[in-house]
N, C-alpha and C positions, 0 to 999 in steps of 0.2 A: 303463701309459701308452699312450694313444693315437697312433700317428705313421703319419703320410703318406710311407710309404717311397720313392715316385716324386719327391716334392716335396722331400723331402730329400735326392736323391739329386742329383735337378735344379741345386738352389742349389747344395751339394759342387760341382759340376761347374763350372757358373758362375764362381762364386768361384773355381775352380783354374785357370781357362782366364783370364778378366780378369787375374789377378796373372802368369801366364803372359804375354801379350801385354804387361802394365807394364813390367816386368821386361826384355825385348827392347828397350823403347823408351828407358827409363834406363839401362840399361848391356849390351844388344844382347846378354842373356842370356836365361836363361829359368826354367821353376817351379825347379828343379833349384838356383839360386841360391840360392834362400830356405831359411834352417833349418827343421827340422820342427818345432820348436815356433811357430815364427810361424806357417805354417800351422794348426796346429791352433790357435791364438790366434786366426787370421781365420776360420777355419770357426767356430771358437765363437760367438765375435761375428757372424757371419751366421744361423747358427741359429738365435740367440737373440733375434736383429731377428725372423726371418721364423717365431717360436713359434708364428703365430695359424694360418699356411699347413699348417705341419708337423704341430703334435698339437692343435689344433684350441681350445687357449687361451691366455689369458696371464699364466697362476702357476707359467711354469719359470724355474726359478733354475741359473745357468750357474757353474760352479765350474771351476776347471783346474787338474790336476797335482795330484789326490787322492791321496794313499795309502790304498787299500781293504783291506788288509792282503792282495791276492793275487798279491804279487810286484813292488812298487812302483807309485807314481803314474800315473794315468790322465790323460792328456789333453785328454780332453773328460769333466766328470760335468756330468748334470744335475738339478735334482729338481725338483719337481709340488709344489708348495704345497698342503695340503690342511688345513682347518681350522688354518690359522697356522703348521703341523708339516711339515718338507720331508721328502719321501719320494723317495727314491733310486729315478728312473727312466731313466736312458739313460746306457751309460758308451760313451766311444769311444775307442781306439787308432788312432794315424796312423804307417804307417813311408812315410818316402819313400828311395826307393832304396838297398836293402838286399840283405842277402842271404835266401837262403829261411829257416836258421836264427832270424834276427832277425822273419822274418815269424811261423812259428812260436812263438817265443817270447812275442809279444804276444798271438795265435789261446790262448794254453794260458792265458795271464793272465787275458784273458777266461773263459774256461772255469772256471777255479777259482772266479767268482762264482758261486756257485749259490742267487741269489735269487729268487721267484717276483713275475714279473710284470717282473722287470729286462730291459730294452732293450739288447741287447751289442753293438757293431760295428766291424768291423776297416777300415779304410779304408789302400790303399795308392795309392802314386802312382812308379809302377814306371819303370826308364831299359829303355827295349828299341829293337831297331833293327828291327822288326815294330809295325805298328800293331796286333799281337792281343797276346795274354796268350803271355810267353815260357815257357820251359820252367817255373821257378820258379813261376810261380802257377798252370801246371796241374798240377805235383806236389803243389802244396799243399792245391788243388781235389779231387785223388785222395786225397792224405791224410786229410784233414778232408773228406770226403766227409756226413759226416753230421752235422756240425756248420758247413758253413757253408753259407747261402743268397745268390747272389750277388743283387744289389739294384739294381745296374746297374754297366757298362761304357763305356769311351767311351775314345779315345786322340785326341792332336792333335801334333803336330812342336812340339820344340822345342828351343831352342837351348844350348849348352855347349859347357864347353872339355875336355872329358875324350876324346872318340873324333874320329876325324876326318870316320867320314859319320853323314849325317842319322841324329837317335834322336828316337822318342816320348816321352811319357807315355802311360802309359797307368795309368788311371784306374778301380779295381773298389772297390764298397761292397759290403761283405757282413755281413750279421746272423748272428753268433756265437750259437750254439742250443746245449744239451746235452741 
């Protein structure tokens, strides 16, 4: 499957910073409010508006919380209609603020697919008190050194009741390779 990895990264972003700024204005919180599967429910649902931007047609089919058999359900699947017959192309994994374990854990799920031509991507949306990538996701970057491509980055302030000073998100897509 064809995908616009800038443009998909674009909207991810979009989409996490909009529900970010909602979220302060309804209840003076922020992304960190929201469970991860709504997120990955409103990522999907924006992907899946913007198929024509991203991979360049409009015969993807948006599926959520697949069990692939590589270690429980996925998140985001999506497939490429071809000839009436859905063809399994893009799976996604979302952790938002975890630990590196749980990061890994989802990094190795994807890995266990070993489809050709499959679209893998790990999507995290991390609590740091650094607008850059804290220790955790460049251990993870060292680890997975050769299996992950990052895709874009981006952090913005936002609000919570867990620390007392300012924290980020921060915001990394990366295409999960073998």
């Amino acid at each position: 499957m064809e995908i616009n990895e800038q443009i998909l990264f674009e909207i991810i972003s979009e989409n996490v910073q909009k529900l970010n700024c909602e979220l302060e204005i309804v209840n003076e919180t922020g992304i960190f409010f929201a469970p991860e599967l709504f997120i990955a429910f409103l990522l999907g649902k924006e992907i899946t508006k913007n198929q024509e931007l991203i991979f360049n047609n409009n015969n993807i089919i948006w599926d959520r919380e697949i069990d692939l058999g590589n270690g429980g359900p996925s998140d985001i699947v999506l497939y490429q209609l071809i000839n009436n017959e859905r063809k399994l192309g893009a799976v996604f994994e979302f952790k938002l603020r975890d630990t590196i374990d749980a990061y890994k854990a989802d990094i190795e799920k994807l890995l266990r697919l070993e489809r050709p031509g499959l679209n893998k991507y790990f999507c995290v949306l991390l609590d740091s008190f650094t607008e850059s990538n804290d220790d955790r996701l460049v251990k993870l970057e060292k680890e997975y050194k050769e299996n992950l491509k990052r895709i874009g980055q981006t952090s913005f302030c936002t609000k919570q009741n867990w620390y007392k000073s300012q924290v980020y998100c921060v915001l990394n897509l990366y295409e999960v390779l073998n």
